[in-house]
C-alpha positions, 0 to 999 in steps of 0.5 A: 500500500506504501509504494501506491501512495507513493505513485498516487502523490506523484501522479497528483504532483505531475497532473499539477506540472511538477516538477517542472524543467529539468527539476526531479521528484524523489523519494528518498531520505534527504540524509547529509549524504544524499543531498551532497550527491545531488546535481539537479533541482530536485522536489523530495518526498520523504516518508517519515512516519506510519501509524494506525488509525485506530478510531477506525478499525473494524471487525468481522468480515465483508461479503464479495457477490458476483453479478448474480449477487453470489457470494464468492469471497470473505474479505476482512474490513481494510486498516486505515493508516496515516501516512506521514510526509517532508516535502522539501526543495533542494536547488543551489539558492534559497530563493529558487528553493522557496519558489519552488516549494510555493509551487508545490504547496499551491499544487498539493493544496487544491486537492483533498484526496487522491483522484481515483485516476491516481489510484493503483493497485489495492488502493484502485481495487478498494475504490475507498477515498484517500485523503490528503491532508497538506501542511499538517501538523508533524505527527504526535508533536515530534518537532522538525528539528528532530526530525532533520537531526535524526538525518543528521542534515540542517533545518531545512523548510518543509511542507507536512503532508499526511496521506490517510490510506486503506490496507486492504484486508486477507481475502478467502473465497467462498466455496461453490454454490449447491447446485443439487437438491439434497435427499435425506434416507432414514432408517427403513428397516422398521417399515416406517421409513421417511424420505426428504428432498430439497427441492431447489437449488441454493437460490431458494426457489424451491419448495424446500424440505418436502417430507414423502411419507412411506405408505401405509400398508394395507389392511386385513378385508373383513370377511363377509359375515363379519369375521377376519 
């Protein structure tokens, strides 16, 4: 699910021109040696954090019907996950890199969520909304210097993104339908013997469980004058 938040966001940031010109858009982890390495201006997306959204989590299980409204599979209910992002500009002057991290922001604020064009993998499968939430505050008050000491870079200026996405549940497919009746013998050998058929398939169109009842046997004639 990662990697497919990952080409959501730049799919969201190539439909809004970026980055534009000979500029890149990485991610990976801006460390003191990675931004040593670079040649280019460069757009960095860095994930830096991933927790459960706990408030919704689900139990049990959700049915998957065919076209005929069959059930063909179980599916356990997604986990949610918020995803935390640095976003940062990385060119050979701060006026360049400002400009640039303006463009980004105005790109990333125009939208709340992911487009479904956007979505692949799971993420297209579950059809749920991914939200995007711009310039959010960093995760449970972790502070950015920390953040940036922990890459043993510099402060550098930055744009919190927080992408709510979907894990999709284990699957297990449904077994096939019945299509026969279902005949059920007792015991006969006391003369009493009953049988039992369902009459119609898993649909339920039938007249369900009929008892045929053995028939009774025949009784002794009375004689004419009264006698047996």
């Amino acid at each position: 699910m990662i990697h497919e938040v990952d080409e959501g966001l730049r799919q969201l940031l190539a439909a809004e021109g970026l980055p534009g010109g000979d500029t890149e858009l990485v991610f990976d982890a801006p460390t003191k040696e990675w931004a040593a390495k670079r040649t280019v201006p460069t757009v960095n997306v860095f994930l830096y954090d991933l927790r459960e959204d706990l408030t919704r989590r689900r139990s049990g299980t959700l049915e998957e019907h065919d076209d005929d409204g069959v059930v063909v599979g179980r599916r356990e209910p997604p986990r949610w996950f918020h995803l935390s992002y640095l976003l940062t500009a990385w060119t050979t002057r701060p006026i360049d890199e400002h400009r640039l991290l303006a463009e980004v922001l105005r790109g990333l604020s125009r939208h709340e969520a992911l487009q479904r064009q956007w979505l692949t993998g799971s993420l297209a499968e579950l059809g749920l909304t991914v939200l995007v939430d711009v310039a959010a505050p960093v995760t449970d008050g972790t502070a950015a210097t920390e953040i940036w000491q922990s890459l043993g870079g510099e402060l550098k200026p930055s744009i919190g993104l927080q992408v709510i996405a979907p894990l999709i549940g284990d699957r297990e497919a449904a077994a096939p339908p019945v299509s026969e009746g279902i005949v059920v013998h007792t015991d006969p050998t006391d003369g009493t013997g009953r049988r039992l058929r369902y009459e119609g398939p898993t649909t339920a169109t039938g007249d369900g469980f009929a008892a045929v009842r053995a028939k009774p046997r025949p009784g002794a004639r009375r004689r004419s004058g009264g006698r047996l």
